[in-house]
C-alpha positions as CSV (number, residue, x, y, z in Angstrom):
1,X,-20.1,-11.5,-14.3
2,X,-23.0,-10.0,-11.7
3,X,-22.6,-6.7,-11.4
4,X,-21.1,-5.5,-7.7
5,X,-23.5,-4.8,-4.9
6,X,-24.7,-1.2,-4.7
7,X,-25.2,-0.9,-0.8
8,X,-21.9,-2.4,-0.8
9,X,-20.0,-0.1,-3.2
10,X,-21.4,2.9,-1.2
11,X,-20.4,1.9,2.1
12,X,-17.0,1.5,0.7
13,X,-16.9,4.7,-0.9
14,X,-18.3,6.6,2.5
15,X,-15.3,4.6,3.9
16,X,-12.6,5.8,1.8
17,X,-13.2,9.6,2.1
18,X,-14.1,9.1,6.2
19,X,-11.5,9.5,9.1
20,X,-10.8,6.1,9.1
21,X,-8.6,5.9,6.5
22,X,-5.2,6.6,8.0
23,X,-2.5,8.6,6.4
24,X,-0.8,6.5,4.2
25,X,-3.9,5.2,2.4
26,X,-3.6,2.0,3.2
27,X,-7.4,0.2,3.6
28,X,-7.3,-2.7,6.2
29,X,-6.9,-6.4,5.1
30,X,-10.0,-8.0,3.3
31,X,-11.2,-10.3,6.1
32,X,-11.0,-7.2,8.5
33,X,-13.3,-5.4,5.8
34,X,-15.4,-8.1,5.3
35,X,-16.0,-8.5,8.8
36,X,-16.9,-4.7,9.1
37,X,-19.6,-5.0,6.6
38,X,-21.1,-8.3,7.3
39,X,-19.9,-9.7,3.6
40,X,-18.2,-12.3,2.3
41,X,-14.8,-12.2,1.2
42,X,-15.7,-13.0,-2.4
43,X,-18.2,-10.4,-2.5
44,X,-16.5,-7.4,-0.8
45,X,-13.6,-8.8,-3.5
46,X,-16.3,-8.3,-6.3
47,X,-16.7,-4.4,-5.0
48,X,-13.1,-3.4,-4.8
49,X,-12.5,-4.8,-8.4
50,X,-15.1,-2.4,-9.3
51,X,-13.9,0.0,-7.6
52,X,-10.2,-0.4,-8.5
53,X,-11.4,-0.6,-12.4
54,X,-12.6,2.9,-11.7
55,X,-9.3,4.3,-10.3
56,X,-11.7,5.1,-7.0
57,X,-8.4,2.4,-5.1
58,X,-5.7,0.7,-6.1
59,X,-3.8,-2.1,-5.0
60,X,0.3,-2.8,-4.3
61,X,0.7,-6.6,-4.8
62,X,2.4,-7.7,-1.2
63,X,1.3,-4.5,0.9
64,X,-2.8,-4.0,0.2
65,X,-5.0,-2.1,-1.0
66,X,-5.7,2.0,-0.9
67,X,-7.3,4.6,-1.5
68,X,-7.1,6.8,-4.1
69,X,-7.9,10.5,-4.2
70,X,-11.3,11.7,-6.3
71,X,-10.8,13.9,-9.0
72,X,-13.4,16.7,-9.0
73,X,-17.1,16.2,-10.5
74,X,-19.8,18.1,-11.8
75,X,-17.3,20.5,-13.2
76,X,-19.5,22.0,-16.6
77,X,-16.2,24.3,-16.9
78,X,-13.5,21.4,-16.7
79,X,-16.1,18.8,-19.0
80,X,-15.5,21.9,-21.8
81,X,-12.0,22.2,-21.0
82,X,-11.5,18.0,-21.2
83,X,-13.3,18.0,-24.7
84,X,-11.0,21.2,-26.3
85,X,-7.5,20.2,-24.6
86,X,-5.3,17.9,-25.9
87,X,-2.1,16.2,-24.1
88,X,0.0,18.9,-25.4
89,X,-1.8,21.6,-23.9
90,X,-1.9,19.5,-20.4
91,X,2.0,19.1,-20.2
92,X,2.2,22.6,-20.9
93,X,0.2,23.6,-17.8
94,X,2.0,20.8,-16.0
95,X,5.4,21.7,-16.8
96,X,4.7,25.6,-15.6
97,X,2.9,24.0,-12.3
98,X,4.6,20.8,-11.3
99,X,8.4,21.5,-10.4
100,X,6.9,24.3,-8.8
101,X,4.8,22.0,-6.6
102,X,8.1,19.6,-6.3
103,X,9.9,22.5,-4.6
104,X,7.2,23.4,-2.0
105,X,6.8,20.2,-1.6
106,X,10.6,20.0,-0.6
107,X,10.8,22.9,2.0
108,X,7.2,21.8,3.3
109,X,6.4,18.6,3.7
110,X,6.0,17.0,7.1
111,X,6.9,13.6,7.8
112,X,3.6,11.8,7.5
113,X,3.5,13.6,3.8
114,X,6.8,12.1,3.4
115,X,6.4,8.8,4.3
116,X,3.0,8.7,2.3
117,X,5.1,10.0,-0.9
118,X,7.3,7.1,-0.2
119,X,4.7,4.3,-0.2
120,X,3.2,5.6,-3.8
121,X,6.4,5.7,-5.5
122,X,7.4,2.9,-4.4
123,X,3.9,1.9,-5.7
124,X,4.8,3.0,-9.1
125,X,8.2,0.7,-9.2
126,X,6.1,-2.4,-8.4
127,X,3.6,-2.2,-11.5
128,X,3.3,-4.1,-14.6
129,X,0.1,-3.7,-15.6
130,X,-0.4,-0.3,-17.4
131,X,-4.3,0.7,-16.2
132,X,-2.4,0.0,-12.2
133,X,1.1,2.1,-12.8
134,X,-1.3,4.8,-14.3
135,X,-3.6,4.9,-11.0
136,X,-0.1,4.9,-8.9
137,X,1.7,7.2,-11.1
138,X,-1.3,9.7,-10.8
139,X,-1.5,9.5,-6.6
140,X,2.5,10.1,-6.4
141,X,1.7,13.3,-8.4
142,X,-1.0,14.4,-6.5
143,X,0.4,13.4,-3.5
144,X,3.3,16.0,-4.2
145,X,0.8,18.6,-4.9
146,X,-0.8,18.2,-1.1
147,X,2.8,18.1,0.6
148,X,3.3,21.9,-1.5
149,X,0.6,22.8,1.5
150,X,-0.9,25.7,-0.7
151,X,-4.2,24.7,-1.3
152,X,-4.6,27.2,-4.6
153,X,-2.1,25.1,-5.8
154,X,-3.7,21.9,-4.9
155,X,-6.7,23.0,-6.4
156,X,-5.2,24.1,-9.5
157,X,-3.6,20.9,-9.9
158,X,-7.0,19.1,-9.0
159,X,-8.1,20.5,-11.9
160,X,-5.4,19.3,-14.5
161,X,-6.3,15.7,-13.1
162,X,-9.7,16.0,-13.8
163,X,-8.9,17.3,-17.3
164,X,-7.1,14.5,-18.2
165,X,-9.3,12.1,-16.6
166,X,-12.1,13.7,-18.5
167,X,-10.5,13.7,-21.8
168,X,-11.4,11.5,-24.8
169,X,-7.2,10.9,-25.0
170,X,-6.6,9.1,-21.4
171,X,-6.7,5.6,-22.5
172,X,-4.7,6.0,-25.4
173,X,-2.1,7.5,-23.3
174,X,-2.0,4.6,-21.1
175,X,-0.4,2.5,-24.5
176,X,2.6,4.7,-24.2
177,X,3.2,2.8,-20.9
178,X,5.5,-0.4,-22.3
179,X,7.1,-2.3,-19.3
180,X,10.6,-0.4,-20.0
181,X,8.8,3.2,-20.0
182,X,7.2,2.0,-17.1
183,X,10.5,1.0,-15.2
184,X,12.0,4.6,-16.3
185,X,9.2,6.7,-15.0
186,X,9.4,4.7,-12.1
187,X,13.2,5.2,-11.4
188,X,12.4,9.3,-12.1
189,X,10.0,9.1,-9.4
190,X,12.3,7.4,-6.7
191,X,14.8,10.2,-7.6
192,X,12.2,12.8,-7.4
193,X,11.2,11.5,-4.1
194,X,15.0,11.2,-3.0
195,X,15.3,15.3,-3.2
196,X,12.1,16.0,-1.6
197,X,12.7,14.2,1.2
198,X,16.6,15.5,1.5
199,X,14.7,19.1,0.9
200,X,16.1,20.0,-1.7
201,X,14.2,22.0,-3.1
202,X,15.9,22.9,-7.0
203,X,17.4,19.6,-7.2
204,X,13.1,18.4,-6.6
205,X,12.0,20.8,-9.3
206,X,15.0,20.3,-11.2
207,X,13.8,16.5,-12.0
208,X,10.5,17.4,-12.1
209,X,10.6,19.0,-14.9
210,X,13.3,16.9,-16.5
211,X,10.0,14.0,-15.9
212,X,7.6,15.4,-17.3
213,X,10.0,16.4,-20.6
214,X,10.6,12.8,-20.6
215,X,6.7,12.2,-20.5
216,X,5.8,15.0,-22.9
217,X,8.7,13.6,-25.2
218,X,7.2,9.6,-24.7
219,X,3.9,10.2,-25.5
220,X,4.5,12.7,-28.5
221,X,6.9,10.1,-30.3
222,X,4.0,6.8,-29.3
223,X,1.6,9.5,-31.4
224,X,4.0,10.1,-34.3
225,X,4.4,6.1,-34.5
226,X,1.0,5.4,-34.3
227,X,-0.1,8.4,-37.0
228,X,2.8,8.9,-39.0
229,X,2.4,12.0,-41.7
């Protein structure tokens, strides 16, 4: 397969972090894209597989395609951290940082945030393909982390994505993602999002952290399996 047109790729990529994207995400249909950019539709499909294989978009089969939030780059600090950490220390960081986050996000968030929180968890109910639930599964998280509207936090939390991004481990974590681990996390997520949006702000950190024991527990046990002493 030809390798995706450069010119092409960046003009996508200037469109994704630009005003035009609206709040939700959501990327308007191909032929409207292809139209803006003077492609065909096989070709602009060509970039946004590239660009989806990347985690720079992802796409919810029935409702489009959108945009994903960048992780932060050229980081020499975080590239030293990704190397030394392992998952373990992550879930450590994100257990002290997370249902902290789902509780601001609770008392804070304003409707838009709320209605984008919707459409990514809903997002992560509708995947069956482990490389997409991870891309969803990481924008309902970080979407949380921006309706918390404290932007040390959000940049505290931007770091722990680029850390495990970064890290050697990331796509051997993606095998603990079976379809039936898949649908759990999933239904966590719709409950999570069912607090935040009644503002509730313990019951929201509450099943946060009951996640992310759930996660920490998952992927420990897929390690034991796969390296037993």
């Amino acid at each position: 397969m030809t390798a995706p047109d450069a010119d092409l790729m960046r003009r996508l990529q200037d469109l994704l972090v630009s005003d035009a994207v609206p709040a939700d995400g959501r990327l308007p249909p191909e032929r409207d894209l292809a139209a803006r950019f003077g492609v065909s539709r096989a070709r602009l499909r060509h970039a946004l597989d590239a660009l989806a294989d990347k985690g720079t978009i992802y796409r919810r089969q029935g409702h489009g395609t959108f945009a994903a939030p960048p992780v932060v780059c050229g980081s020499t600090a975080l590239s030293r951290i990704a190397r030394e950490a392992t998952p373990q220390d992550v879930m450590e960081v994100r257990l002290e940082i997370e249902p902290a986050l789902a509780a601001h996000a609770a008392s804070r968030a304003r409707a838009d945030d709320l209605a984008r929180l919707e459409q990514m968890m809903l997002a992560t109910l509708d995947q069956c393909e482990r490389a997409a639930y991870e891309t969803a599964d990481d924008i309902f998280h970080y979407n949380i982390a921006v309706a918390a509207k404290n932007p040390l936090f959000l940049e505290i939390f931007g770091s722990i994505r680029t850390v495990r991004k970064l890290a050697t481990w990331s796509d051997a974590r993606r095998e603990t993602h079976t379809p039936e681990v898949m649908a759990r996390f999933g239904g966590q997520h719709r409950a999570l999002f069912e607090a935040i949006a009644a503002r509730d702000s313990a019951e929201a950190a509450r099943l946060m952290e009951l996640h992310l024991l759930d996660v920490n527990q998952t992927v420990r046990r897929r390690a034991t399996e796969a390296h037993p002493a």
